[in-house]
Structure formats: C-alpha cells, structure tokens
Gaussian input, Z-matrix of N, CA and C with variables (Angstrom, degrees):
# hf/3-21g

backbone

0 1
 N
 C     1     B1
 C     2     B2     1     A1
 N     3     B3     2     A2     1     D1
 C     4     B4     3     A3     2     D2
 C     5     B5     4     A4     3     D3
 N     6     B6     5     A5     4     D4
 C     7     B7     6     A6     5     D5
 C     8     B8     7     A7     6     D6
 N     9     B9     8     A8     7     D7
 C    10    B10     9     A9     8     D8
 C    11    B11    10    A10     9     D9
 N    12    B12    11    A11    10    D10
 C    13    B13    12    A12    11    D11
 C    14    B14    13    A13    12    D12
 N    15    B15    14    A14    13    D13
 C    16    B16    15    A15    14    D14
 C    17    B17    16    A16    15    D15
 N    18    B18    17    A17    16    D16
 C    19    B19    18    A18    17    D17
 C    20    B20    19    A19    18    D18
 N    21    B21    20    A20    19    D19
 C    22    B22    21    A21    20    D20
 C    23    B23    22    A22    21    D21
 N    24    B24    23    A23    22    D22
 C    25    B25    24    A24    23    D23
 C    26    B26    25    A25    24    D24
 N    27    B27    26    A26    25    D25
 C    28    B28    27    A27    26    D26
 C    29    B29    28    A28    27    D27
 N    30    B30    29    A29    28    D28
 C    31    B31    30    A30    29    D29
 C    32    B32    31    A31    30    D30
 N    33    B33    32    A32    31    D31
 C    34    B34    33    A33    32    D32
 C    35    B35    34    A34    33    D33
 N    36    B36    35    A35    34    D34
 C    37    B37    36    A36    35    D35
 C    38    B38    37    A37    36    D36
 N    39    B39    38    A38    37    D37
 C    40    B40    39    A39    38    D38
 C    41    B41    40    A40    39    D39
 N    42    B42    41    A41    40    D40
 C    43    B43    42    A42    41    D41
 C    44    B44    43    A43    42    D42
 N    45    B45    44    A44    43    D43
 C    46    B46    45    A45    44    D44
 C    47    B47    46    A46    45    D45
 N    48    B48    47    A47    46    D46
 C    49    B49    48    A48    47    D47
 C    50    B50    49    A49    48    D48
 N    51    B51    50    A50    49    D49
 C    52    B52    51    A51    50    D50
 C    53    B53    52    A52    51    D51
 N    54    B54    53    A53    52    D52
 C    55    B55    54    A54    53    D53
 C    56    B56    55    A55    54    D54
 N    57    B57    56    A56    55    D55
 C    58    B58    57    A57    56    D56
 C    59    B59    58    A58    57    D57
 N    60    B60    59    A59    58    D58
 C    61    B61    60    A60    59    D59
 C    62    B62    61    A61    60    D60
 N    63    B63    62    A62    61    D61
 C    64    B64    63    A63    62    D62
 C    65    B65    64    A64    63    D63
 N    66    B66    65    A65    64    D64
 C    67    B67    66    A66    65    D65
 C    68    B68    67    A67    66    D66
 N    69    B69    68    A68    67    D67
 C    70    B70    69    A69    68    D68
 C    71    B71    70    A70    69    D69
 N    72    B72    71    A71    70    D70
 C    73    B73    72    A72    71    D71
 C    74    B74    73    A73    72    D72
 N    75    B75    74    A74    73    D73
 C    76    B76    75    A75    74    D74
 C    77    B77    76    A76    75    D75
 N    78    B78    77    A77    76    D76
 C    79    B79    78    A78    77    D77
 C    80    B80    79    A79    78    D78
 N    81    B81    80    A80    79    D79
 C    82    B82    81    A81    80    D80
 C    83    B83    82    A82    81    D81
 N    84    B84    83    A83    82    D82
 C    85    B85    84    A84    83    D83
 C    86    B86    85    A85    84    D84
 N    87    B87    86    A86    85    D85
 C    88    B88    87    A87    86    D86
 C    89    B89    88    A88    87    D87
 N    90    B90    89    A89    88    D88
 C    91    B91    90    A90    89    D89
 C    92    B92    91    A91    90    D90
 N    93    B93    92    A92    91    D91
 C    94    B94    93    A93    92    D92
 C    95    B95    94    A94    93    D93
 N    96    B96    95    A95    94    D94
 C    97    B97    96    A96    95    D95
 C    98    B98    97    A97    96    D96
 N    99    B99    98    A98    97    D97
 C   100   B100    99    A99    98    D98
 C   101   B101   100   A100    99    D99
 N   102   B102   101   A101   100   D100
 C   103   B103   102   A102   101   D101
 C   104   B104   103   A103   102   D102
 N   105   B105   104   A104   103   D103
 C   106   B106   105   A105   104   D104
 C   107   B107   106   A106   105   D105
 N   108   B108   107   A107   106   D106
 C   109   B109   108   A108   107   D107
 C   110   B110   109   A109   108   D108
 N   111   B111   110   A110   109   D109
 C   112   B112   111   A111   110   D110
 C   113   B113   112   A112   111   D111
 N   114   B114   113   A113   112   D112
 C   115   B115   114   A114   113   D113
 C   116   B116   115   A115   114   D114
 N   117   B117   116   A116   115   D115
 C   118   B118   117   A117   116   D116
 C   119   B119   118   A118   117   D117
 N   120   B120   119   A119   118   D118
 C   121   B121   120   A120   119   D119
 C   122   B122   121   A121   120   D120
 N   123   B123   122   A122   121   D121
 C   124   B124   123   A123   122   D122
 C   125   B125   124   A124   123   D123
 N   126   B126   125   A125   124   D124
 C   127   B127   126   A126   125   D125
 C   128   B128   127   A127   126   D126
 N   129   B129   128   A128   127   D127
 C   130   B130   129   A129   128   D128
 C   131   B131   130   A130   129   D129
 N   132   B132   131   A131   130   D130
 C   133   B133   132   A132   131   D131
 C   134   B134   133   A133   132   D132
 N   135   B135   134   A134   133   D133
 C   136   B136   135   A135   134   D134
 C   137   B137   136   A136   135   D135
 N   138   B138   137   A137   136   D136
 C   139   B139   138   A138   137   D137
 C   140   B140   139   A139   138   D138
 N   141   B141   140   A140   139   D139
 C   142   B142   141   A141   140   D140
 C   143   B143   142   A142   141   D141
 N   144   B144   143   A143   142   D142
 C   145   B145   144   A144   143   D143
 C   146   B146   145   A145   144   D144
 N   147   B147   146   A146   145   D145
 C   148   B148   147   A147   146   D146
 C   149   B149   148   A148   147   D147
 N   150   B150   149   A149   148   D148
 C   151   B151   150   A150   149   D149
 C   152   B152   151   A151   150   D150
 N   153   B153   152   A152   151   D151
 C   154   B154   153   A153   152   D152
 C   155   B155   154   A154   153   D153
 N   156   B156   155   A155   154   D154
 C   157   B157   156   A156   155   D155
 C   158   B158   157   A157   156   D156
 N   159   B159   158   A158   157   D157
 C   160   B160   159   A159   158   D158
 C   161   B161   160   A160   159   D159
 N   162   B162   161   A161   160   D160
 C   163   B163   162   A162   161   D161
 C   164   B164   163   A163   162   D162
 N   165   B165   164   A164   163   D163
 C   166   B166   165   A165   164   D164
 C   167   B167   166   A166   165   D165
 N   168   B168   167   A167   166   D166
 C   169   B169   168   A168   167   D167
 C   170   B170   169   A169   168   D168
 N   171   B171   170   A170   169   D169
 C   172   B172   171   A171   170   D170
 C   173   B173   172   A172   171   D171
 N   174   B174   173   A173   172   D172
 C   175   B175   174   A174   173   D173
 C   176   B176   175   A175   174   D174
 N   177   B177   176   A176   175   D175
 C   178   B178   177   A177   176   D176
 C   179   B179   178   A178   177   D177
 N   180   B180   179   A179   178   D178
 C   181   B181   180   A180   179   D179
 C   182   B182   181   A181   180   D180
 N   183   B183   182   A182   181   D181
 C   184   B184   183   A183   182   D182
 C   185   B185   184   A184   183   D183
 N   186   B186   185   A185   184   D184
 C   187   B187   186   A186   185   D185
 C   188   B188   187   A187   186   D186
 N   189   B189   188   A188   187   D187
 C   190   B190   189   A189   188   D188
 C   191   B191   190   A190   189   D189
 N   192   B192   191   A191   190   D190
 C   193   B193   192   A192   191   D191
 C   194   B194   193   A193   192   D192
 N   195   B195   194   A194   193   D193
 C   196   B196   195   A195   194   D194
 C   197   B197   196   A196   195   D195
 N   198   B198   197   A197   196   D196
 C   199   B199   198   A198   197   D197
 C   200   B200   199   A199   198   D198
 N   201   B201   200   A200   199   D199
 C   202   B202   201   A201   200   D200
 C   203   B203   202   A202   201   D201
 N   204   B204   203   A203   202   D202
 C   205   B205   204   A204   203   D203
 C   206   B206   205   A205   204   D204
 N   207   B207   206   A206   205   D205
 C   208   B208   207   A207   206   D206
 C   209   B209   208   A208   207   D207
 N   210   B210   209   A209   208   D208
 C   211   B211   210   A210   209   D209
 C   212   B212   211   A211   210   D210
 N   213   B213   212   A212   211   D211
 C   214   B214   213   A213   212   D212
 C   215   B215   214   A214   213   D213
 N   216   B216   215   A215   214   D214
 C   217   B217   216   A216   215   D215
 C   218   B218   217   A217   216   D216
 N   219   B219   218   A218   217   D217
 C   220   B220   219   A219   218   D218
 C   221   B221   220   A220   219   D219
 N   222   B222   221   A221   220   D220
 C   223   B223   222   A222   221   D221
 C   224   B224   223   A223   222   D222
 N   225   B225   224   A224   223   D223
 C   226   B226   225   A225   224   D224
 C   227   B227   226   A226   225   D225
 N   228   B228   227   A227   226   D226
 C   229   B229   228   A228   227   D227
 C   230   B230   229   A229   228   D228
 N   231   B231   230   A230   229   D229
 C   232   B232   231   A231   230   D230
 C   233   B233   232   A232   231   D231
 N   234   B234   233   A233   232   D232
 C   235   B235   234   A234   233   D233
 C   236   B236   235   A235   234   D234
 N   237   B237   236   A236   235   D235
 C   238   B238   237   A237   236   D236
 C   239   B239   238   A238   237   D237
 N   240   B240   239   A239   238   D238
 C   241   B241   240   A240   239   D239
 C   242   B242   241   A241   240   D240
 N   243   B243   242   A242   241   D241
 C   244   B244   243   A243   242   D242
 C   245   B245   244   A244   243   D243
 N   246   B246   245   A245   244   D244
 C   247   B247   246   A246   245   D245
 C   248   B248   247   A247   246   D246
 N   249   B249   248   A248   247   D247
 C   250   B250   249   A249   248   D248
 C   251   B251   250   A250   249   D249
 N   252   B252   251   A251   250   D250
 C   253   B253   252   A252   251   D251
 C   254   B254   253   A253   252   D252
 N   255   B255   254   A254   253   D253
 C   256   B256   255   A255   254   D254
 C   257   B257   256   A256   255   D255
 N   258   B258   257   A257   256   D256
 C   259   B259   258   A258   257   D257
 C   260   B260   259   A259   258   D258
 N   261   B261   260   A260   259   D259
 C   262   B262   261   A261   260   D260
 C   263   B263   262   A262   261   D261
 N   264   B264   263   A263   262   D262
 C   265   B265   264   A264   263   D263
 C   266   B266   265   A265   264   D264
 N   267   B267   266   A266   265   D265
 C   268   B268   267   A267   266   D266
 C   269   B269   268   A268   267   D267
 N   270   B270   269   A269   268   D268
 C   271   B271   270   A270   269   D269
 C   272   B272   271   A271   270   D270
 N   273   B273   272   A272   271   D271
 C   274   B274   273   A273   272   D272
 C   275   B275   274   A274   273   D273
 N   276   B276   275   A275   274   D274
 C   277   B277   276   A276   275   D275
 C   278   B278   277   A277   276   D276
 N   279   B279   278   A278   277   D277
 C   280   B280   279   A279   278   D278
 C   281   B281   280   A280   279   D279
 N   282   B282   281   A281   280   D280
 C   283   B283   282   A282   281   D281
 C   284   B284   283   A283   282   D282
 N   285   B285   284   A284   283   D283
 C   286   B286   285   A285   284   D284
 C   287   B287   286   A286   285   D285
 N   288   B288   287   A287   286   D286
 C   289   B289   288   A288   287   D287
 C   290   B290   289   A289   288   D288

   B1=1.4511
   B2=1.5165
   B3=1.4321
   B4=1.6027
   B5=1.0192
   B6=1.3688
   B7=1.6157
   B8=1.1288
   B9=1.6222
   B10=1.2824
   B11=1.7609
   B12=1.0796
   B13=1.5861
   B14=1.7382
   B15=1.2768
   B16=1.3204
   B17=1.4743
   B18=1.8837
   B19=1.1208
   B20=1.4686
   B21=1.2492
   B22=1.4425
   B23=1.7378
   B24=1.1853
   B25=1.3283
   B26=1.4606
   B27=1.1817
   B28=2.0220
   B29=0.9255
   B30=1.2901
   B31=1.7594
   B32=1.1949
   B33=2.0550
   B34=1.2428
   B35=1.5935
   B36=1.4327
   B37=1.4481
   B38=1.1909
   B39=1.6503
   B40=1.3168
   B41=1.5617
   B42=1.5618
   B43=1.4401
   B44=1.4462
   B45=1.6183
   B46=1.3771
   B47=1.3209
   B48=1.0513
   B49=1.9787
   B50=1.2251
   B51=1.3608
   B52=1.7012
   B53=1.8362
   B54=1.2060
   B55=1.7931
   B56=1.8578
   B57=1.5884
   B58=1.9445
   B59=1.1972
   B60=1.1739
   B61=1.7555
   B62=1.8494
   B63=1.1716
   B64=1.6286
   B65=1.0171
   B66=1.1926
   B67=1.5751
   B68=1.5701
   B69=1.3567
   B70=2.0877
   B71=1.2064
   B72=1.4263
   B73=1.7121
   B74=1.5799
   B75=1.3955
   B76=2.0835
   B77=1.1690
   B78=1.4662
   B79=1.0485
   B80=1.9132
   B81=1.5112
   B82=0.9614
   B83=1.8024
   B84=0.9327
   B85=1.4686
   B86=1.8309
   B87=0.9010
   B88=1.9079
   B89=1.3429
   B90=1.2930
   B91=1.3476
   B92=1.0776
   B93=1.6500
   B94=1.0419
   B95=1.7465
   B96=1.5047
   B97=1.5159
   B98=1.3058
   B99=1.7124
   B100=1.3992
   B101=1.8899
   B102=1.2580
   B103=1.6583
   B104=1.3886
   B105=1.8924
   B106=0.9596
   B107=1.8005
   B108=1.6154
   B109=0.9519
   B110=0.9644
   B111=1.9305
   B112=1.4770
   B113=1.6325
   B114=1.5460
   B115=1.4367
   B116=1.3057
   B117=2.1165
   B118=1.3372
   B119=1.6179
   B120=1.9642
   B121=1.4633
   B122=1.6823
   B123=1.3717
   B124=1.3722
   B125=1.7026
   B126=1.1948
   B127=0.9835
   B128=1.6637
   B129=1.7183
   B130=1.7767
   B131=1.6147
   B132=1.1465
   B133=1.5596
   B134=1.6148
   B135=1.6167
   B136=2.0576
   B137=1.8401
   B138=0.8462
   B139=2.1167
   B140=1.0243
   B141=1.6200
   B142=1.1669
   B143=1.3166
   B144=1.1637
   B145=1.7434
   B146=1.7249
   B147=1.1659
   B148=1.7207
   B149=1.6662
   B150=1.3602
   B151=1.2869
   B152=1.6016
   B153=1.4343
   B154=1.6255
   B155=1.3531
   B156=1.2984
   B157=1.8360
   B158=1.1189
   B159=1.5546
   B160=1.4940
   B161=1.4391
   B162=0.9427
   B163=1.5596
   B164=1.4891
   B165=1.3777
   B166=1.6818
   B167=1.4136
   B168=1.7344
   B169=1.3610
   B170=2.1730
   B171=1.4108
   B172=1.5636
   B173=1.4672
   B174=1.1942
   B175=1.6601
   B176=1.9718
   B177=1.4440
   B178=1.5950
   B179=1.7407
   B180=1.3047
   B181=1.3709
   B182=1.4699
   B183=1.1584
   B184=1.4792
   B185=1.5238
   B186=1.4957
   B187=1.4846
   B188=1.8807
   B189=1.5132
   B190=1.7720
   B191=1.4537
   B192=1.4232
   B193=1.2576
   B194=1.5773
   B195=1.4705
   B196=1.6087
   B197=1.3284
   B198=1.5270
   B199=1.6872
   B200=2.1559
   B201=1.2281
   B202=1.5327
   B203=1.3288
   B204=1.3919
   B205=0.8880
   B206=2.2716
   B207=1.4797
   B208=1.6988
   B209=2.1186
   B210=1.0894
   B211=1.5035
   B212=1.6562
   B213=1.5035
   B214=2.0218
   B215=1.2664
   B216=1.6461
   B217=1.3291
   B218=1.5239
   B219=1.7754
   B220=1.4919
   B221=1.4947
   B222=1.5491
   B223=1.4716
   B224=1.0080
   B225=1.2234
   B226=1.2369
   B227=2.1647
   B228=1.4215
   B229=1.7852
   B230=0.7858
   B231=1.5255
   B232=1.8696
   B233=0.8308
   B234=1.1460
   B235=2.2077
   B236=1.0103
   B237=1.7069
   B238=1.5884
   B239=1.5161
   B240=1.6575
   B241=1.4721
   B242=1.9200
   B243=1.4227
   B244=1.4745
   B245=1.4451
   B246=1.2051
   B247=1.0342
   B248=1.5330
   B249=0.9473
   B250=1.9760
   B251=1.2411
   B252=1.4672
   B253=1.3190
   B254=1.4616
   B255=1.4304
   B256=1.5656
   B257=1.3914
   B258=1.4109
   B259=1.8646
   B260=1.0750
   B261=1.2894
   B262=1.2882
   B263=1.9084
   B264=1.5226
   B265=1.6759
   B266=1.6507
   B267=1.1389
   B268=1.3248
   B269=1.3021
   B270=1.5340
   B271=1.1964
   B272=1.8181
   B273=1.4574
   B274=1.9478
   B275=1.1972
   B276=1.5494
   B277=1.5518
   B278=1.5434
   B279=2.1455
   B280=1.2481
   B281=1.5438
   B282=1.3966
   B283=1.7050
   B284=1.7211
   B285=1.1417
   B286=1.4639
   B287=1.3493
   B288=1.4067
   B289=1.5698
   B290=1.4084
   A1=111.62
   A2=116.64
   A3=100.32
   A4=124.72
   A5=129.77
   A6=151.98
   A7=94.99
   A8=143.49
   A9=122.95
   A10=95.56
   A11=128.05
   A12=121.80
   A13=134.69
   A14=88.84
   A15=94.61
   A16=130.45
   A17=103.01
   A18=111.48
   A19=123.04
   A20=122.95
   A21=111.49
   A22=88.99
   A23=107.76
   A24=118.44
   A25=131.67
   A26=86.10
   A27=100.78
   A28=123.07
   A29=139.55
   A30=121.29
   A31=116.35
   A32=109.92
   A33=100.42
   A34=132.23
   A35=115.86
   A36=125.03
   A37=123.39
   A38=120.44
   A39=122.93
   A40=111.90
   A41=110.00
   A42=105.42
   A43=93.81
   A44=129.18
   A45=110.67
   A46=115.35
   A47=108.35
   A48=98.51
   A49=102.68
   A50=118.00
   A51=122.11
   A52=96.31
   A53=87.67
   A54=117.34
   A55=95.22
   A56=101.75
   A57=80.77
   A58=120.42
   A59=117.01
   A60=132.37
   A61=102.65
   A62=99.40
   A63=111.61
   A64=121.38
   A65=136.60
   A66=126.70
   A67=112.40
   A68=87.96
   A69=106.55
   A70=97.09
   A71=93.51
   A72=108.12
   A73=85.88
   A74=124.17
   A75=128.78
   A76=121.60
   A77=135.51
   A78=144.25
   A79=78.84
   A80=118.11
   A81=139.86
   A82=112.74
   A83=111.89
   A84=106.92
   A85=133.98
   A86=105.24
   A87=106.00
   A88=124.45
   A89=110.76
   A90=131.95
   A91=112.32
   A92=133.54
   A93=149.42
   A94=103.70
   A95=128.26
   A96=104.14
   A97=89.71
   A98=92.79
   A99=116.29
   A100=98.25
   A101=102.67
   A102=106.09
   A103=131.08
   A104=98.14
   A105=103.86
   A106=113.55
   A107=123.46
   A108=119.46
   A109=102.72
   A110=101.13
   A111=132.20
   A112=101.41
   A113=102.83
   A114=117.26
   A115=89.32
   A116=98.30
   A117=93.58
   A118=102.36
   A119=114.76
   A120=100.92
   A121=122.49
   A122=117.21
   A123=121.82
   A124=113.35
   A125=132.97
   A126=107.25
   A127=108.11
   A128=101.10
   A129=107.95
   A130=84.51
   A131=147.83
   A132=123.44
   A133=84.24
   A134=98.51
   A135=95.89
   A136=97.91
   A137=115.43
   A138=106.34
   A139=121.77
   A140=105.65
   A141=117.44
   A142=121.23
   A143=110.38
   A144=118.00
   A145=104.03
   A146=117.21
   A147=115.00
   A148=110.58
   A149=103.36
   A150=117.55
   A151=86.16
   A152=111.80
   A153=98.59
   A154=128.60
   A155=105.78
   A156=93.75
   A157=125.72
   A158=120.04
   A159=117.20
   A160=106.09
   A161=119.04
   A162=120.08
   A163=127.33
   A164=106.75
   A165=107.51
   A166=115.46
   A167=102.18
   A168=98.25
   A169=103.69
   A170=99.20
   A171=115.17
   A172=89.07
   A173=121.96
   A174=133.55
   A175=96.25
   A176=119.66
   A177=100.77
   A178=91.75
   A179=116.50
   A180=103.61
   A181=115.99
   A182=153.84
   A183=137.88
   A184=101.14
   A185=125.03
   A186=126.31
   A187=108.75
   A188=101.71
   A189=102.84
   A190=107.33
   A191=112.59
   A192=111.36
   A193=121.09
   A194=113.50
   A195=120.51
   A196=140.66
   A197=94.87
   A198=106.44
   A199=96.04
   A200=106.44
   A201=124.19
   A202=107.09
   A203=134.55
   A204=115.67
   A205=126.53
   A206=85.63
   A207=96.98
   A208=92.10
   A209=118.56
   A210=124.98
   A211=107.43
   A212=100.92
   A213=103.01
   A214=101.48
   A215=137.36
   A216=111.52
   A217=107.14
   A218=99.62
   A219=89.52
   A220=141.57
   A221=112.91
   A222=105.22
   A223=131.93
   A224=157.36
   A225=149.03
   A226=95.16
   A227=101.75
   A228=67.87
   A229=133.68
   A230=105.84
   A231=116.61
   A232=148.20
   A233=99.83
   A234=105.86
   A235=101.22
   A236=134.86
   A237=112.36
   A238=132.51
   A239=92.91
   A240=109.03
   A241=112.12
   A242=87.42
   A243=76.43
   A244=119.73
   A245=140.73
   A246=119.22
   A247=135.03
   A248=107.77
   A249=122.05
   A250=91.30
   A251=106.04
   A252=117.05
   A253=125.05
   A254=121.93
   A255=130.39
   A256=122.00
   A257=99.89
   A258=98.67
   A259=126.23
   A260=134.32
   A261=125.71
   A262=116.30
   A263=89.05
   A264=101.09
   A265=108.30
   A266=142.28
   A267=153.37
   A268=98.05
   A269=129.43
   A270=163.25
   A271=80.03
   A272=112.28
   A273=104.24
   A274=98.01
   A275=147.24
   A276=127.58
   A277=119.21
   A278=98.24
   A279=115.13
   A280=132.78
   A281=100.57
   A282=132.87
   A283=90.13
   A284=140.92
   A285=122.68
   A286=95.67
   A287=133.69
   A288=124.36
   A289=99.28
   D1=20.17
   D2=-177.58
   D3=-77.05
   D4=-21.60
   D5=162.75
   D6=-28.70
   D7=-49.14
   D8=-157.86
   D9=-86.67
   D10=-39.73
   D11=158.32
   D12=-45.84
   D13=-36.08
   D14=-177.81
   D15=-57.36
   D16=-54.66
   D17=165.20
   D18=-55.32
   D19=-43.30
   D20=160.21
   D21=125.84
   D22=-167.04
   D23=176.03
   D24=-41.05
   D25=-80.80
   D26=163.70
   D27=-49.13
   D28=-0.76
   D29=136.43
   D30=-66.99
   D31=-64.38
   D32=169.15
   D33=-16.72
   D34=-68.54
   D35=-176.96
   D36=-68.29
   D37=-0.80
   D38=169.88
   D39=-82.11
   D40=133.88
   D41=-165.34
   D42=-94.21
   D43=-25.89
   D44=177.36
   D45=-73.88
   D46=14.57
   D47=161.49
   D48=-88.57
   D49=152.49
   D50=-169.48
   D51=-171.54
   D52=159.76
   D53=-171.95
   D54=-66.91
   D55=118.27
   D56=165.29
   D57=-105.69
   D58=24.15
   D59=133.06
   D60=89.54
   D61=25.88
   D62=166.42
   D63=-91.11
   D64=3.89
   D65=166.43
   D66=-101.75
   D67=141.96
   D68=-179.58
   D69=-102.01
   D70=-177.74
   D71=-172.90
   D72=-147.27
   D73=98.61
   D74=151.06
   D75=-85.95
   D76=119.47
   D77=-142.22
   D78=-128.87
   D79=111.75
   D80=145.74
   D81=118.56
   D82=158.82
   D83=-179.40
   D84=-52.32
   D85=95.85
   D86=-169.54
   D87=88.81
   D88=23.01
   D89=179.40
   D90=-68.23
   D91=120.91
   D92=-168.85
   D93=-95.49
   D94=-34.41
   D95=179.82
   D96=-118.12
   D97=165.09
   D98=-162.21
   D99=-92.69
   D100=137.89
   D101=149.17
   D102=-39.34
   D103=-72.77
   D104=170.08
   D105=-151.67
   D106=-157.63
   D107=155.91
   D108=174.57
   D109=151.31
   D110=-158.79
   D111=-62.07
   D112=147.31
   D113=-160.29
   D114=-86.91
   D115=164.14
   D116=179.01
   D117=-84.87
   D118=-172.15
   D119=164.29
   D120=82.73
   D121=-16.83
   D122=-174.70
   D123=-74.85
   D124=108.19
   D125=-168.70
   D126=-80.17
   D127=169.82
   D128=-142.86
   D129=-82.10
   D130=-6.82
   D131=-160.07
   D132=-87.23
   D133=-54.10
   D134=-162.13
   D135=-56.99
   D136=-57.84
   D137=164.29
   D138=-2.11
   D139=-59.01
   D140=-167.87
   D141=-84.71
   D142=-47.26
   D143=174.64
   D144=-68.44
   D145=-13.72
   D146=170.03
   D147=-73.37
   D148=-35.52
   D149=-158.48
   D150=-76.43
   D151=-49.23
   D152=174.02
   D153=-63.33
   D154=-37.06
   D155=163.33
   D156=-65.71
   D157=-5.29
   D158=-178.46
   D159=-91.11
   D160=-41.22
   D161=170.25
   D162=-66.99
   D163=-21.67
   D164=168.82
   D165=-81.09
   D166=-9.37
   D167=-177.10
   D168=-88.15
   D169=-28.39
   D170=-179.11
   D171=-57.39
   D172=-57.83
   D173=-158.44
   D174=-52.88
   D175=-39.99
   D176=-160.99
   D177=-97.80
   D178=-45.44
   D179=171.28
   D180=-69.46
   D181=8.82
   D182=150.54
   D183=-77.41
   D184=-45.89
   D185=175.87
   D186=-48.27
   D187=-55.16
   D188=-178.94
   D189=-57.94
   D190=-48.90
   D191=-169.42
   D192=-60.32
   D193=-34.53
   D194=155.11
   D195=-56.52
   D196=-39.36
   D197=176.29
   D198=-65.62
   D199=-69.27
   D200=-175.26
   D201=-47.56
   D202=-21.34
   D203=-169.01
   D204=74.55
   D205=16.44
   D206=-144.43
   D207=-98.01
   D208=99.86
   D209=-163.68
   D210=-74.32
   D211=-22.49
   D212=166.45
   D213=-72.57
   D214=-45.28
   D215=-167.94
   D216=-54.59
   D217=-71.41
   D218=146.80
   D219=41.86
   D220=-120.30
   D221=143.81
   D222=-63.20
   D223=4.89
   D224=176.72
   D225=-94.93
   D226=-35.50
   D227=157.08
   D228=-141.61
   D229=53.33
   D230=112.61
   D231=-65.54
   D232=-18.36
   D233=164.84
   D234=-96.31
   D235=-26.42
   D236=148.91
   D237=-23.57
   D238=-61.46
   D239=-172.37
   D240=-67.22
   D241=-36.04
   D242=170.35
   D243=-82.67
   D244=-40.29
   D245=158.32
   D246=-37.48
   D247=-18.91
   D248=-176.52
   D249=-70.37
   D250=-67.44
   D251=-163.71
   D252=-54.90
   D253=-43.81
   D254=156.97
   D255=-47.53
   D256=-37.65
   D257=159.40
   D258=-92.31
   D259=1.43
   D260=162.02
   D261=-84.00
   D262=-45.15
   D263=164.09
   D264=-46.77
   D265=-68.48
   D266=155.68
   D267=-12.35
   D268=-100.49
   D269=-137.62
   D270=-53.74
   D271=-56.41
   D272=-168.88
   D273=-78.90
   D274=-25.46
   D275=174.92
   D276=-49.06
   D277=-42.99
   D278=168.85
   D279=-42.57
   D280=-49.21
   D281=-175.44
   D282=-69.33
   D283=-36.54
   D284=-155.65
   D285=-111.12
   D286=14.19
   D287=177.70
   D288=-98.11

C-alpha cells in the first residue's frame, strides 16, 4: 500500500480519484464466491479513513477477544481486517488510474 503515501497529499485530496470497485473479499480457502466487493465510485480518501475505522475496530476486538478468551470477537476482526484491507487495496488501484 505505499503508493497511496508515496504520491503525497494531492492524490489523497483529489476527489476524482475513486475505488473501481474490483476487489472481492473470499472468506475461506479456495472459495469460489465472493462475500463481497468494494463499490465502484468511492472516493479514495473516505476508503481510506473507513478502512481506518475498520481496523481500530479489529484492533479492540482482537485485544477483547484475547484477553476473554472469546473466538467470535475473534472473527469478527477478521472480517474487520479484511474489509480494511479490500478498501485500501481498492482505494490504491483507484489512486494509480
């Protein structure tokens, strides 16, 4: 993901950069249908700052889920993380068109 750093600001702040909505999300090994996938049209900054709330949310439930012992928090943020991750993947396909 450094591409979205690299360029520096002014991509970020360009609103006609946007998600072109090709990335899936397969939840398990050799999985042929998709969960889901990133919309087209999103522009890449809100992506990105989503992608960060999705991961701060992975960040306290992987912590609860360790302390508790609790294996749903658990997965639940892992599909956090994957969701982050499909939009950030997205968000730089966006940034480099």
């Amino acid at each position: 993901m450094g591409g979205i750093y690299l360029h520096g600001a002014e991509l970020m702040n360009d609103e006609t950069k946007t998600t072109p909505g090709v990335t899936y999300f397969y939840q398990g090994e050799g999985q042929t249908h998709p969960l889901f996938r990133i919309a087209e049209g999103i522009p890449c900054r809100s992506a990105c700052e989503q992608a960060s709330e999705l991961m701060g949310y992975a960040r306290d439930l992987s912590l609860t889920g360790l302390m508790d012992g609790d294996q749903q928090m658990m997965w639940a943020s892992h599909y956090f993380a994957a969701m982050a991750k499909a939009l950030l993947d997205d968000a730089e396909l966006g940034l480099m068109r």
